[in-house]
C-alpha positions in Angstrom: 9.9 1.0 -17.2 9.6 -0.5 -13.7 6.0 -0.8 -12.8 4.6 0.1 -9.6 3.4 -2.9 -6.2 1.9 -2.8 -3.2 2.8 -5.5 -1.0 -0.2 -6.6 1.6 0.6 -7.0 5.0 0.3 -11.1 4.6 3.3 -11.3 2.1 5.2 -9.5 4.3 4.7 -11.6 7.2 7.1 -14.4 6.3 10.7 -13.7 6.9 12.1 -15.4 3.5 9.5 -14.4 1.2 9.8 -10.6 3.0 13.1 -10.9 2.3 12.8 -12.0 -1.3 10.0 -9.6 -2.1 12.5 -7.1 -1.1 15.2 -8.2 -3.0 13.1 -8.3 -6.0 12.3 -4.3 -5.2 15.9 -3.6 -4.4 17.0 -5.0 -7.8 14.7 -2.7 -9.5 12.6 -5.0 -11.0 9.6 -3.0 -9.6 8.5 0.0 -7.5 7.6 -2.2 -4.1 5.0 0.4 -1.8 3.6 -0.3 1.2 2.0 2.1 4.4 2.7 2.2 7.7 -0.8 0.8 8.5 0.3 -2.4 6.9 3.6 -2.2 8.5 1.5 -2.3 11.9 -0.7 -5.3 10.8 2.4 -7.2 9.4 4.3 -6.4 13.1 1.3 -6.8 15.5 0.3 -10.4 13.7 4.3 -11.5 14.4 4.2 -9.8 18.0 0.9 -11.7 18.6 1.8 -15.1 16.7 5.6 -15.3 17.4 6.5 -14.5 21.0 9.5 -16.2 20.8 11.0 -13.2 18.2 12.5 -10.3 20.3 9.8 -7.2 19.6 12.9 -5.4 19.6 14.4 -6.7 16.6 10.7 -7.2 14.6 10.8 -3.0 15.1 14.4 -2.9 13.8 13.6 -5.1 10.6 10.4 -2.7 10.2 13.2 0.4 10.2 15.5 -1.7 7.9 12.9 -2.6 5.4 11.7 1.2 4.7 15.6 2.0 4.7 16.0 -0.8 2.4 13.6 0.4 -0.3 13.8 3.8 -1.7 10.3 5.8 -1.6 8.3 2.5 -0.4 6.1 4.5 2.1 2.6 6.0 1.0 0.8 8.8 2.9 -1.9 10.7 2.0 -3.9 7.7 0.5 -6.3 7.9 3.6 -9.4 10.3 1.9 -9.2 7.2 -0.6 -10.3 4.7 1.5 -14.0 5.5 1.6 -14.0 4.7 -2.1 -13.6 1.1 -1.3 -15.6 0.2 1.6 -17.6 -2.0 -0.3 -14.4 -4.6 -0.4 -15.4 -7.8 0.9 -12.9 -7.3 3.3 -13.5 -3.6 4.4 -10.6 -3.8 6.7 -8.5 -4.2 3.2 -9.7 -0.7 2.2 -6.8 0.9 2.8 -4.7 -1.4 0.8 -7.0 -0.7 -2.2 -6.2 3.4 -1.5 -2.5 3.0 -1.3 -2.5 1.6 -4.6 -5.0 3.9 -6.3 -3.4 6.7 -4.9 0.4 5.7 -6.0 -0.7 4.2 -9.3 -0.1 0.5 -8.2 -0.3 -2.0 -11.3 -0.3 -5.0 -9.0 -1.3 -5.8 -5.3 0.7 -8.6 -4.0 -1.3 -10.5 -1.7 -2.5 -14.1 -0.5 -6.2 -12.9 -0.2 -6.9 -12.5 -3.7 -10.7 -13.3 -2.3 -10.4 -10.1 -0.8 -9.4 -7.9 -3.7 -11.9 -9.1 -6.5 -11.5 -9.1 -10.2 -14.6 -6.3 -11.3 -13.0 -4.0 -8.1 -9.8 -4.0 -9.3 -10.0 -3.6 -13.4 -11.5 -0.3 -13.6 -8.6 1.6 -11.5 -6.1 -0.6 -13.4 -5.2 -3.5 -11.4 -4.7 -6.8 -10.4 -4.1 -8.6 -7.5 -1.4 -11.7 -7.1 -0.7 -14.2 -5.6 3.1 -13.7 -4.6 4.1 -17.2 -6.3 2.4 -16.2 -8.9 4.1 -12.3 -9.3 7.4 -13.9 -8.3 7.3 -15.8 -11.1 6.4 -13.0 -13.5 9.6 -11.5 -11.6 11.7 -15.1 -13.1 10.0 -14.9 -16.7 11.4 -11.0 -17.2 14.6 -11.8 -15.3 15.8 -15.2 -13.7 19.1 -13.9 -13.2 18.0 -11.1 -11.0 15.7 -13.8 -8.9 19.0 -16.6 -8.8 21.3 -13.5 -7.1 18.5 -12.6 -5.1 18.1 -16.3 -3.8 21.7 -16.6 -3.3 22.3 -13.4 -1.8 20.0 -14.3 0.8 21.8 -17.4 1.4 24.8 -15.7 2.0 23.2 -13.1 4.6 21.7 -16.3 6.9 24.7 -16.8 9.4 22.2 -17.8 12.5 21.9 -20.7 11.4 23.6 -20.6 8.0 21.5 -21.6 5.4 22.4 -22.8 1.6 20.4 -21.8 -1.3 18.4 -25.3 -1.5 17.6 -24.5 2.5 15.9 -21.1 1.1 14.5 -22.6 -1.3 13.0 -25.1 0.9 11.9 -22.2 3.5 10.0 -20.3 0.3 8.4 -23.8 -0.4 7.4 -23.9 2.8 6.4 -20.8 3.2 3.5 -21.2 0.0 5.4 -20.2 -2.5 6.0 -23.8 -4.5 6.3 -22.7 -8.2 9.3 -20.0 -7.2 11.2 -22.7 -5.3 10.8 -24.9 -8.2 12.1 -22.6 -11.0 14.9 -22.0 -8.6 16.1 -25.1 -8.3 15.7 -25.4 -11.9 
């Protein structure tokens, strides 16, 4: 039984590990959920941080990523959010709602700070790193992870990259363990 994620606005940010987390959704190795609110962060941060990407193609890889997953967008998690203002991060209340309110077993994020242990364990979650839940992806199936990797290889035309250059671009991107199974 595939289990249910929400991805947080920061894994999402960077373009090969976007891509991968995808992947790993697409393959049906889990449920991947995420809300238009942290489709705004994730596409305001790159607008703000990367002027040198065309907005006009960040708002068409925002379109292809919700056509690319089946059922990834959750609505209606809004009345939640009160229930978690006490975050340490009350900006990542919403986050928190999403997940309550679609069942989420996992939160893929980098700010694990911001989604503590004792918050978490009473609805029934856990929040990862997304080296760390990638991995978990490669112990239940490596195959489906090699494909993925190479599969993205094969879509990078501009420039063309091999699977050691994603590999490299994952390591780069903080994801070290992943890259190094990989390669394995």
């Amino acid at each position: 039984m595939v289990f249910t994620v929400i991805y947080d606005a920061n894994v999402l940010y960077p373009s090969m590990l976007r891509d991968l987390l995808i992947r790993v959704a697409q393959a049906g190795l889990v449920q991947a959920r995420w809300t238009e609110t942290i489709l705004d962060e994730t596409f305001r941060n790159l607008k703000n941080n990367r002027p040198d990407l065309d907005p006009a193609k960040l708002d068409r890889t925002r379109t292809l990523m919700c056509a690319a997953v089946a059922d990834c967008l959750v609505t209606g998690y809004e009345p939640l959010e009160q229930v978690f203002a006490n975050l340490p991060d009350p900006g990542d209340a919403h986050v928190m709602a999403a997940a309550l309110k679609v069942h989420a077993q996992v939160i893929v994020t980098n700010n694990l700070k911001h989604f503590p242990e004792e918050t978490l364990t009473p609805w029934g979650m856990e929040a990862k790193h997304p080296d760390d839940f990638l991995m978990d992806q490669f112990h239940l199936d490596a195959v489906e992870l090699h494909v993925a990797i190479r599969n993205i290889s094969e879509a990078c035309r501009n420039p063309p990259l091999d699977v050691n250059d994603v590999l490299d671009r994952l390591d780069l991107e903080g994801m070290p363990q992943i890259a190094a199974a990989l390669r394995r």
